[in-house]
Legacy VTK file of the C-alpha trace (Angstrom):
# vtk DataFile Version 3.0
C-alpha trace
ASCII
DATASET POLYDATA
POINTS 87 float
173.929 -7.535 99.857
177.709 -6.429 101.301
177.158 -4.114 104.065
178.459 -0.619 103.327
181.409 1.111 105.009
181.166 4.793 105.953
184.330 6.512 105.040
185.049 9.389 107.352
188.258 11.639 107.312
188.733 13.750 110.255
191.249 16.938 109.355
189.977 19.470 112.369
192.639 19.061 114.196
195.477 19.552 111.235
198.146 22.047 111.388
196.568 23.609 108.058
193.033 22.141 107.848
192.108 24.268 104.370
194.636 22.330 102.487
194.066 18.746 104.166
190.303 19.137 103.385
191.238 19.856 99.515
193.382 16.895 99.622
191.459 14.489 101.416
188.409 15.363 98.686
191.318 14.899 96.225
191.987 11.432 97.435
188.602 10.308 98.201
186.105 7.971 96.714
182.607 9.257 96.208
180.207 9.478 99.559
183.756 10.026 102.184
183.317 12.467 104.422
185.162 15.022 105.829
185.216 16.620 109.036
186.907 19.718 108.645
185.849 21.565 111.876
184.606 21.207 115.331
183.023 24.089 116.932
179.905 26.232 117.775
180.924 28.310 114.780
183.343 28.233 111.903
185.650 30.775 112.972
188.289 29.917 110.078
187.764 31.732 107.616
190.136 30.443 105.023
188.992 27.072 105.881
185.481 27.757 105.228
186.843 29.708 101.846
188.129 26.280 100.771
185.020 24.643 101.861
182.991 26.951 99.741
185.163 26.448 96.871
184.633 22.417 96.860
180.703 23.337 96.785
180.612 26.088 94.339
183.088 23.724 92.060
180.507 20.650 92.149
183.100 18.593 93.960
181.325 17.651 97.895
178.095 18.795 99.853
178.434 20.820 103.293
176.829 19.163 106.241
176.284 20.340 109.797
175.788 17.526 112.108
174.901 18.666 116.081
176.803 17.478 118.850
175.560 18.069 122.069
178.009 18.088 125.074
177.646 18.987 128.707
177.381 22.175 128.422
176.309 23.311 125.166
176.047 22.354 121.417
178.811 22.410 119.029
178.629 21.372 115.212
180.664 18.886 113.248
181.579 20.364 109.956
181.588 17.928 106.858
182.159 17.868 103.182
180.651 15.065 101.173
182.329 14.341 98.498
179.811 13.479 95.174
180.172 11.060 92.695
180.576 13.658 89.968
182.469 16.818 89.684
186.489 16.755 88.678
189.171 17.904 90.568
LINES 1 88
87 0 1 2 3 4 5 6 7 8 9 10 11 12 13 14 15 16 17 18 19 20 21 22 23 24 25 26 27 28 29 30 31 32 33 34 35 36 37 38 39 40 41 42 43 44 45 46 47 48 49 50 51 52 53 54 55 56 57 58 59 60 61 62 63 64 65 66 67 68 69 70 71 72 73 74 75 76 77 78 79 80 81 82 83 84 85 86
């Protein structure tokens, strides 16, 4: 069986992060993720808008993953992009 190759964007650190997250799901195959913020809390809140919008239209899944550094915790944020849903 071929192995299988995560696909992982990273757009946290984009000049406009709302739009590259749109884009990147626009792009991307079924299963990529997206990491569209790193943080203890999603303080963007046109970039969690967008976020929202990608769930509520059927297009990705929102993930937190938990990163532990040296001195506290912050959270990955991720969109999953499904296999269905149409952008």
């Amino acid at each position: 069986m071929p192995e299988q190759i995560e696909l992982v964007v990273d757009v946290s650190s984009h000049d406009q992060p709302g739009q590259a997250l749109e884009r990147a799901v626009e792009l991307g195959r079924p299963g990529q993720k997206v990491i569209y913020a790193r943080d203890w809390f999603l303080f963007n809140r046109s970039l969690a808008s967008a976020a929202w919008a990608l769930y509520e239209g059927g297009l990705v899944d929102l993930v937190q993953r938990r990163v532990p550094t040296a001195r506290y915790t912050k959270f990955e944020y991720i969109a999953i992009k499904r296999s269905s849903g149409v952008m």
